[in-house]
VOGUKE-967625 format. One record per residue (C-alpha): residue number from 1; x negated, y negated, z negated. Coordinates in Angstrom, 1 decimal. Layout:
BEGIN
num: NUM, east: X, north: Y, up: Z
...
% end
This chain:
BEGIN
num: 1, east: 14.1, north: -76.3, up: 35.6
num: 2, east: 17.2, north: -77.9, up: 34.4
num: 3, east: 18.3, north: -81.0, up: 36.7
num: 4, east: 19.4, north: -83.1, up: 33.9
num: 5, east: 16.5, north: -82.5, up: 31.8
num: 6, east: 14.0, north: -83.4, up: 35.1
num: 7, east: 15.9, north: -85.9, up: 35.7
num: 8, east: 15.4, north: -87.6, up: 32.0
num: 9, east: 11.9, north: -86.6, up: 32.1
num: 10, east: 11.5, north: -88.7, up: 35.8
num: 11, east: 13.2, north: -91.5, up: 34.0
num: 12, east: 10.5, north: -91.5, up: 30.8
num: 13, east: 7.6, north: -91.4, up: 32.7
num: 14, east: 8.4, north: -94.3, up: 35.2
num: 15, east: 9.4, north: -96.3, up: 32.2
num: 16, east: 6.0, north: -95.3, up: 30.7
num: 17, east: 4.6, north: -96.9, up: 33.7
num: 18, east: 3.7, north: -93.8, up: 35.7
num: 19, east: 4.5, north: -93.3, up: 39.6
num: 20, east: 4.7, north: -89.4, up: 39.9
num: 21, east: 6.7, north: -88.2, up: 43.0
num: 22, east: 7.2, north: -84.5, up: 41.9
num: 23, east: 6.9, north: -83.5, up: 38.5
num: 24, east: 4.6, north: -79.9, up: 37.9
num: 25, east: 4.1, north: -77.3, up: 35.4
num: 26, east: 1.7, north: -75.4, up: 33.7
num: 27, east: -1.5, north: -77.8, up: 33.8
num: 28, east: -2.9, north: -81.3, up: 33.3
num: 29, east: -1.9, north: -83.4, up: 35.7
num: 30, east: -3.1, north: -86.9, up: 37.0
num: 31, east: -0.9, north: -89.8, up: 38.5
num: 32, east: -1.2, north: -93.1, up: 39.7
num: 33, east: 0.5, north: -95.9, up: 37.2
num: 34, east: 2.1, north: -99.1, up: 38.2
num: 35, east: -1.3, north: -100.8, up: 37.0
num: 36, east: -3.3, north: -98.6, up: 39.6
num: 37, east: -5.1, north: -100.0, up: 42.8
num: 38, east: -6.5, north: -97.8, up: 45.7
num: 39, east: -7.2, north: -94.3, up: 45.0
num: 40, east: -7.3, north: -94.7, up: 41.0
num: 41, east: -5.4, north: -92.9, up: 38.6
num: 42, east: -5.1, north: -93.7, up: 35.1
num: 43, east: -1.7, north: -91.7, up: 34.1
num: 44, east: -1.7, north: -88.3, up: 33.3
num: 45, east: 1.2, north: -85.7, up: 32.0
num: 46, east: 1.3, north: -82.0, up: 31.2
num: 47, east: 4.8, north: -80.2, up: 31.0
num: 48, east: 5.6, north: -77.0, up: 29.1
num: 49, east: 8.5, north: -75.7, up: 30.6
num: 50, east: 10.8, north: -72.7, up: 29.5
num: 51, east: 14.5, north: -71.6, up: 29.5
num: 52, east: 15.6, north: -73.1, up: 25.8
num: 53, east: 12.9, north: -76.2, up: 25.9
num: 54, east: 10.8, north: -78.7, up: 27.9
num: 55, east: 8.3, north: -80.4, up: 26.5
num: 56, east: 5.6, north: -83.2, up: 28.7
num: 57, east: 2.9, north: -84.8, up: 26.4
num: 58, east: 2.0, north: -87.9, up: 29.0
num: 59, east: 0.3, north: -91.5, up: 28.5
num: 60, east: -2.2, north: -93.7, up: 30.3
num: 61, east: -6.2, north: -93.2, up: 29.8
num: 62, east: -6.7, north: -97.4, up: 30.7
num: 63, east: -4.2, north: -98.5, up: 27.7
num: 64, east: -4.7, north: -95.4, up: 25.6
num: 65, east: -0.6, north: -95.0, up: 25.8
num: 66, east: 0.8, north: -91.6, up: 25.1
num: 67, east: 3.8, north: -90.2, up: 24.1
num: 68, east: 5.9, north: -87.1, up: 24.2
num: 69, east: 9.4, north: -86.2, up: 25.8
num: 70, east: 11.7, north: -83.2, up: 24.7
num: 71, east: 14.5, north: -82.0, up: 26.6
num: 72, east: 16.9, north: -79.6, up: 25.8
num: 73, east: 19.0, north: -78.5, up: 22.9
num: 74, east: 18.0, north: -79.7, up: 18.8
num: 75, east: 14.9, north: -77.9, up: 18.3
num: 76, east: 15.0, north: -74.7, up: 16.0
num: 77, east: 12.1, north: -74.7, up: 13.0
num: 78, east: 10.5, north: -72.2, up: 14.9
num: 79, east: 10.8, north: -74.7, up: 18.0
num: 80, east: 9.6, north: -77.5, up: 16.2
num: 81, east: 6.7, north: -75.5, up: 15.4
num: 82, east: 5.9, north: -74.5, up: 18.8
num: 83, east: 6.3, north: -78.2, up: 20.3
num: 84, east: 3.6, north: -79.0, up: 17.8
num: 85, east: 1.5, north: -76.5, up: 18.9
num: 86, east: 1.8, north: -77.8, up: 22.9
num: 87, east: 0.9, north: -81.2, up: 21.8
num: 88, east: -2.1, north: -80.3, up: 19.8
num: 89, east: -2.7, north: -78.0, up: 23.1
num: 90, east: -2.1, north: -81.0, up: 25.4
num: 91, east: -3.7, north: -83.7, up: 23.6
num: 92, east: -7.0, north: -81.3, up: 23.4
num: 93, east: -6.7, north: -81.1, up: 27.5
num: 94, east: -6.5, north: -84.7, up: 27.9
num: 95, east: -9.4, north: -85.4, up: 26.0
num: 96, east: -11.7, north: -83.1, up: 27.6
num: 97, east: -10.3, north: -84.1, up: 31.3
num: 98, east: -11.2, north: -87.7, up: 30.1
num: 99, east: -14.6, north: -87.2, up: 28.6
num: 100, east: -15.3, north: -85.9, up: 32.1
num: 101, east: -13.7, north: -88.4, up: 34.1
num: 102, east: -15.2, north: -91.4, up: 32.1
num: 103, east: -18.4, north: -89.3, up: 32.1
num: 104, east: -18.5, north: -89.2, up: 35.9
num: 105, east: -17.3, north: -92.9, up: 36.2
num: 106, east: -19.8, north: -94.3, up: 33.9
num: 107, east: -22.8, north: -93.2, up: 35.6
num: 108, east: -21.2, north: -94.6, up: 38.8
num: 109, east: -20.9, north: -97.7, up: 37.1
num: 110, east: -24.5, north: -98.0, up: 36.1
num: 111, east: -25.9, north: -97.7, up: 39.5
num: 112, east: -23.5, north: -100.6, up: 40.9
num: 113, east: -24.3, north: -102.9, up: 38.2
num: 114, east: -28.0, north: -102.1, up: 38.5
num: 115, east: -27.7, north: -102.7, up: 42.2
num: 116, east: -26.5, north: -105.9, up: 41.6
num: 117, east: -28.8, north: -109.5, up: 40.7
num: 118, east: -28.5, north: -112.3, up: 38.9
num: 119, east: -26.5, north: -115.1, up: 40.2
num: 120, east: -27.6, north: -118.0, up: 42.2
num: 121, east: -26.4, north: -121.0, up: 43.5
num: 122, east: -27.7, north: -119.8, up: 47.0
num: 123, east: -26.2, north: -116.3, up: 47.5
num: 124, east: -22.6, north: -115.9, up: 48.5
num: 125, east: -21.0, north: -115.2, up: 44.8
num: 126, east: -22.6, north: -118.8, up: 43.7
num: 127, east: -21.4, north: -119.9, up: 46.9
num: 128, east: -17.9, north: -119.4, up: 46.1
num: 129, east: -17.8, north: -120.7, up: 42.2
num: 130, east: -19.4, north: -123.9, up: 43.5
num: 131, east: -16.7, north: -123.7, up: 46.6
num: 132, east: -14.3, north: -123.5, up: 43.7
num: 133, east: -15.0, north: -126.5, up: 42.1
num: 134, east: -17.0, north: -124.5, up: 39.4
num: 135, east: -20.2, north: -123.8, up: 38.0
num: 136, east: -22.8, north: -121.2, up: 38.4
num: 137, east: -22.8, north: -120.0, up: 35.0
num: 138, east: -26.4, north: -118.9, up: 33.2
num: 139, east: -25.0, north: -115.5, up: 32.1
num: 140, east: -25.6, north: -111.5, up: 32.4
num: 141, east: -22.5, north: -110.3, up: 32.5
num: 142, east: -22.1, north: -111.6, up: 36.5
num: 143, east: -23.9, north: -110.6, up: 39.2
num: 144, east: -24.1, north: -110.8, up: 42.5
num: 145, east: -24.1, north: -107.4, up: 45.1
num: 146, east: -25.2, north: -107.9, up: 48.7
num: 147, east: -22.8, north: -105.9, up: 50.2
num: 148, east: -19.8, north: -103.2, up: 49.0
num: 149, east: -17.6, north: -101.4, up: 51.1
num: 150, east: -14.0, north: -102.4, up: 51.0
num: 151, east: -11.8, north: -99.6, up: 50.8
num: 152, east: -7.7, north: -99.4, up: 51.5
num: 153, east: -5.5, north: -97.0, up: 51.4
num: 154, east: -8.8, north: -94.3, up: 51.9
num: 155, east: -9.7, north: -96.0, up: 54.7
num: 156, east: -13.0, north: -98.3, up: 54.8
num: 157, east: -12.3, north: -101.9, up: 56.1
num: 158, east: -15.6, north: -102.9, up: 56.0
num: 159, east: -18.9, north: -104.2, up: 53.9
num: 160, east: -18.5, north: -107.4, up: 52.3
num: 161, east: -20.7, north: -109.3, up: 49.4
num: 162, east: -19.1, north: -109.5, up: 46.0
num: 163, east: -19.3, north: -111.1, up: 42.8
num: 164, east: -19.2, north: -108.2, up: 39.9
num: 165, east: -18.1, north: -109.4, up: 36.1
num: 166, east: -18.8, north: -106.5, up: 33.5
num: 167, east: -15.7, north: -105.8, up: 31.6
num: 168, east: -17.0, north: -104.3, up: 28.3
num: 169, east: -14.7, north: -103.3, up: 24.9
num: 170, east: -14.3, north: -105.0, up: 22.0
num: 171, east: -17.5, north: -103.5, up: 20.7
num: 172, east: -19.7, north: -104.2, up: 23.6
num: 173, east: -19.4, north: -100.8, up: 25.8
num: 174, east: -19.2, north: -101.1, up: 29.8
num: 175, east: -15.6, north: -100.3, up: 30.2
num: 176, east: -15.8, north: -101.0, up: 34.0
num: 177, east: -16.7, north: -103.6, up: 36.1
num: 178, east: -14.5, north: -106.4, up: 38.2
num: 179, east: -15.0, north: -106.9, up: 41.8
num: 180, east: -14.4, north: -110.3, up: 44.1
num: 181, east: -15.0, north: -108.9, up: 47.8
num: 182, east: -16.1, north: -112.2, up: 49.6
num: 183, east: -17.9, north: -113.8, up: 52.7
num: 184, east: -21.3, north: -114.8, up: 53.5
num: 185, east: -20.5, north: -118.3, up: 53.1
num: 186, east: -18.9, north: -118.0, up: 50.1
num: 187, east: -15.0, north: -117.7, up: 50.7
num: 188, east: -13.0, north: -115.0, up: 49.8
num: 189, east: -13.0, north: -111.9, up: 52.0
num: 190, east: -10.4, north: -111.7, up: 54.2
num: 191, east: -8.8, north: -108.3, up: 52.9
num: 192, east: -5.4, north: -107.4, up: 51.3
num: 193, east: -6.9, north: -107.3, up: 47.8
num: 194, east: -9.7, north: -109.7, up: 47.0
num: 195, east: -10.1, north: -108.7, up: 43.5
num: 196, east: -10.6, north: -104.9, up: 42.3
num: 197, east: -11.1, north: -103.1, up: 39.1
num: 198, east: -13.9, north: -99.7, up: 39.6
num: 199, east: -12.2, north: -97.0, up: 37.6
num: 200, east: -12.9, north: -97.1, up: 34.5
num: 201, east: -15.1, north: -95.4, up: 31.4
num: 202, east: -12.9, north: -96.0, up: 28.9
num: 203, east: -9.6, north: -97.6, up: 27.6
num: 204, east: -9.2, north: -101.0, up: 28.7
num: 205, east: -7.4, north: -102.0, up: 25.5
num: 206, east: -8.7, north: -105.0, up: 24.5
num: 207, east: -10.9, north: -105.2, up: 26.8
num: 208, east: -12.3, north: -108.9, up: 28.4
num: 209, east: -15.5, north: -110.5, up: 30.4
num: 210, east: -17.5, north: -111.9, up: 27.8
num: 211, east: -19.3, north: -115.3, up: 29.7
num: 212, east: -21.2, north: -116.6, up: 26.6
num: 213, east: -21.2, north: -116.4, up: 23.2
num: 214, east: -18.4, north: -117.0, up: 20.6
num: 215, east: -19.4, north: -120.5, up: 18.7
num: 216, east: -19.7, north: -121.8, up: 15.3
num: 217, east: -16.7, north: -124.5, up: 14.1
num: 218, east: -17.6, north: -126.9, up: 11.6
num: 219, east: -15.6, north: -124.7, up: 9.1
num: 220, east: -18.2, north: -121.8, up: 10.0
num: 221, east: -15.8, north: -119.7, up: 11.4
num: 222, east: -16.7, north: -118.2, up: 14.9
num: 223, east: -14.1, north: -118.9, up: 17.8
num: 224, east: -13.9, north: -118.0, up: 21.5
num: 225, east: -11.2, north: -119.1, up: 24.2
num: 226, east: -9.9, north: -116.5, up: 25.9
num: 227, east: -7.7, north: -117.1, up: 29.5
num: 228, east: -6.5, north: -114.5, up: 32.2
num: 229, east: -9.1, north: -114.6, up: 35.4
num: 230, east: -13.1, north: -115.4, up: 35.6
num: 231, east: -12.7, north: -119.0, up: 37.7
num: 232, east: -9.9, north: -119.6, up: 35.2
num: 233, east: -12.1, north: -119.0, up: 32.5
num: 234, east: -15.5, north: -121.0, up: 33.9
num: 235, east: -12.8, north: -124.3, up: 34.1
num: 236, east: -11.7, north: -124.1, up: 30.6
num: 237, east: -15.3, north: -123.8, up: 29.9
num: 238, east: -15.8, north: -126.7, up: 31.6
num: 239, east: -13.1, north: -128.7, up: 30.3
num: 240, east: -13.5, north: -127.7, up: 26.6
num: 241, east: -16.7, north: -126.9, up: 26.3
num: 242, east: -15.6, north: -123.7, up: 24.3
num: 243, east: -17.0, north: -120.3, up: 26.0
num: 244, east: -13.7, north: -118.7, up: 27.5
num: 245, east: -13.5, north: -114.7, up: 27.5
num: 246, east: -11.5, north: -113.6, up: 31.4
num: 247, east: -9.4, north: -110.5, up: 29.8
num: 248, east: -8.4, north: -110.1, up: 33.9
num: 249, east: -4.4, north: -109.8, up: 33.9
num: 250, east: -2.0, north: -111.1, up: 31.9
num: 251, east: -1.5, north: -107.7, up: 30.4
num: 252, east: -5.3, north: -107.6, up: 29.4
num: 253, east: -4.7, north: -111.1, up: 27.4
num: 254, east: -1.6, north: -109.8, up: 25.5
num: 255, east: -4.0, north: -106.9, up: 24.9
num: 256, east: -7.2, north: -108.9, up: 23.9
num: 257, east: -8.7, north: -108.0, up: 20.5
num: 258, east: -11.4, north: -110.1, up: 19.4
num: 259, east: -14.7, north: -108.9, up: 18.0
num: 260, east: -14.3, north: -107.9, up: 14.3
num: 261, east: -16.2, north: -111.3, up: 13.1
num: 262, east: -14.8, north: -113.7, up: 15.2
num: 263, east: -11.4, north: -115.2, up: 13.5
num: 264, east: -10.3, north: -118.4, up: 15.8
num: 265, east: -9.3, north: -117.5, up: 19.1
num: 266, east: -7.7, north: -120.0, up: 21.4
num: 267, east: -6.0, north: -119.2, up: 24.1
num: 268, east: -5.4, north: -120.8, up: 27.4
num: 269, east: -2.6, north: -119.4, up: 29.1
num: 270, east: -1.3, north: -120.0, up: 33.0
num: 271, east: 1.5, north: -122.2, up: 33.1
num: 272, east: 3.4, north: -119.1, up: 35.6
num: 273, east: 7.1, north: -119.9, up: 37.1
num: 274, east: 8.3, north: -116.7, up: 35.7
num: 275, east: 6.6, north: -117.0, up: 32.3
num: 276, east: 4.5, north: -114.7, up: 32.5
num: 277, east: 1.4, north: -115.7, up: 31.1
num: 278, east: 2.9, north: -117.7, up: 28.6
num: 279, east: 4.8, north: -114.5, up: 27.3
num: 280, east: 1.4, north: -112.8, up: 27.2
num: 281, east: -0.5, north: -115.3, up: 25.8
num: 282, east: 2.5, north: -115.6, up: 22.9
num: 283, east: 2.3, north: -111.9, up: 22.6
num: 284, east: -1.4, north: -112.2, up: 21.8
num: 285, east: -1.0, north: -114.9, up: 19.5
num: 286, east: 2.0, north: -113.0, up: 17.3
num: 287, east: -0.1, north: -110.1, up: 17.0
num: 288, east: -3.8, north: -111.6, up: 16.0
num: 289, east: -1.9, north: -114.1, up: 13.6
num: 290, east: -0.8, north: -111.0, up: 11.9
num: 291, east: -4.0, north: -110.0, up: 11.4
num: 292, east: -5.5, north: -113.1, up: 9.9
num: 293, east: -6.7, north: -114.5, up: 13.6
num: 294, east: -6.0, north: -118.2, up: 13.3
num: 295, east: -4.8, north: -118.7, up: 17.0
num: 296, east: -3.9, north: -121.5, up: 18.8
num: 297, east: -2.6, north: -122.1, up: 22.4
num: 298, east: -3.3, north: -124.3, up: 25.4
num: 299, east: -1.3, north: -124.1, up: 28.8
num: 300, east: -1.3, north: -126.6, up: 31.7
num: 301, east: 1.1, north: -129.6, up: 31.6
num: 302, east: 2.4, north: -128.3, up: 34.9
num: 303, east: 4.7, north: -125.5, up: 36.4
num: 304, east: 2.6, north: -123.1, up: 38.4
num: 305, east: -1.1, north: -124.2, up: 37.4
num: 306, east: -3.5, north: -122.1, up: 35.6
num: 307, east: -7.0, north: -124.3, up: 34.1
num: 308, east: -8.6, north: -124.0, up: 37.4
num: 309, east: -5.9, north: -126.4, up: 38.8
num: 310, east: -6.1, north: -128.9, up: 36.4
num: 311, east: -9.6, north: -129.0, up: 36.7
num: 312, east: -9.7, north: -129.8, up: 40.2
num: 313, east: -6.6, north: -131.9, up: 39.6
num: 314, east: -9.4, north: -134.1, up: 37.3
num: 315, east: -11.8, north: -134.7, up: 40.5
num: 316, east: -13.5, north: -131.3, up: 40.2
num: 317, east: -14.7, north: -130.9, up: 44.0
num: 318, east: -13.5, north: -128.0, up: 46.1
% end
């Protein structure tokens, strides 16, 4: 394999967000992406290699990214026509090692979220909204699960209760389902990552937490906040009285797409030191405007506070 060519192939796929450490040959591979927590992987690449030509089909099965690399010297017709071929090849792959993944991860995510209740104000994931300065919000898209193990790094830290949030797509579908690992009196758990994605059954493009339903203006047009993380979300609620959508990152809100009938979405961003989430939440806005979304954005007055801490800054108790 030609140096310089593996070495420009190395050099697309970390740019495409994926952490391989050698590349491979000859099959599908999977790989972990700069998005990935624990033991999930969400990239995927498969090379074709020969003397004249390389060429890797690769992408990312949470965004829905993919994109081919070609290395080597111009591509003959008869090259062209092969590299077509490989992708058509490739792309079939993927989608049949995806079926089967999402398969097997969607049936895993039924049985959690059917292992899960309703929430109260009395268990441990009620505990902790109310520690929060929140609500307990009347809504069947959180629940509450007695007790999850906690695993890091493939090792099992321990069993801890949880709050579970199910992340659906635009159209409704369980895409997979957000974890808070917390404590029996209703703190977060003391481990290195508090909040985890399961892996998923689908692309998370778009993807958000749906507490509530979108509401009717005055004007008749539906609209529906939308903001990065679930306590986030609950304060805007709160403070605007508008049902606020957690998309769970910053990346998910730049990625948010609204159902097909609602056409006002306002977004509250997180007023981030590095900008962050106000570059998502502009990113959202450029691309929904295009599409005849009327948007409008809301970000706290000061540097590092997201709507949670302006609630509390308001009297909310904590």
């Amino acid at each position: 394999m030609n140096l310089k060519n593996l070495t420009s192939l190395e050099k697309a796929l970390a740019e495409a967000g994926l952490q391989v450490d050698s590349v491979e040959s000859g099959r599908l591979i999977r790989c972990k992406t700069v998005e990935d927590k624990g033991l999930q992987k969400s990239g995927w690449y498969r090379l074709f290699c020969d003397d004249d030509l390389m060429t890797c089909v690769y992408g990312d099965w949470r965004t829905g990214l993919q994109s081919t690399w070609i290395g080597g010297s111009y591509p003959s017709p008869k090259q062209r026509s092969d590299i077509k071929r490989l992708i058509e090849q490739a792309q079939q792959e993927r989608q049949q090692e995806q079926t089967r993944h999402w398969t097997k991860n969607r049936v895993k995510l039924m049985a959690l979220w059917k292992e899960a209740t309703p929430l109260t104000e009395s268990d441990p994931a009620g505990r902790y909204l109310i520690n929060r300065g929140l609500m307990v919000p009347a809504t069947g898209v959180l629940r509450f699960h007695a007790g999850l193990d906690y695993w890091h790094d493939g090792e099992c830290m321990g069993r801890f209760p949880a709050m579970l949030a199910a992340v659906t797509s635009p159209t409704g579908e369980l895409i997979t389902i957000h974890r808070t690992f917390l404590t029996i009196e209703g703190q977060k758990a003391p481990v290195p990552t508090v909040k985890k994605l399961c892996s998923p059954a689908g692309s998370m493009s778009g993807a958000s937490i749906k507490i509530g339903n979108a509401v009717t203006r005055p004007d008749g047009r539906l609209g529906v906040g939308v903001a990065e993380g679930i306590e986030t979300s609950l304060a805007v609620s709160i403070l605007s009285g508008v049902p606020c959508w957690p998309c769970v990152s910053a990346n998910g809100l730049a990625g948010f797409m609204p159902p097909p009938e609602v056409r006002n979405v306002y977004v509250f961003a997180d007023n981030d030191k590095n900008e962050t989430g106000q570059k998502a939440a502009a990113q959202l806005a450029d691309r929904l405007t295009k599409q005849g979304v009327t948007v409008r954005i809301y970000t706290p007055p000061n540097i590092g506070d997201d709507w949670l801490d302006e609630l509390i800054s308001m009297g909310a108790p904590v």
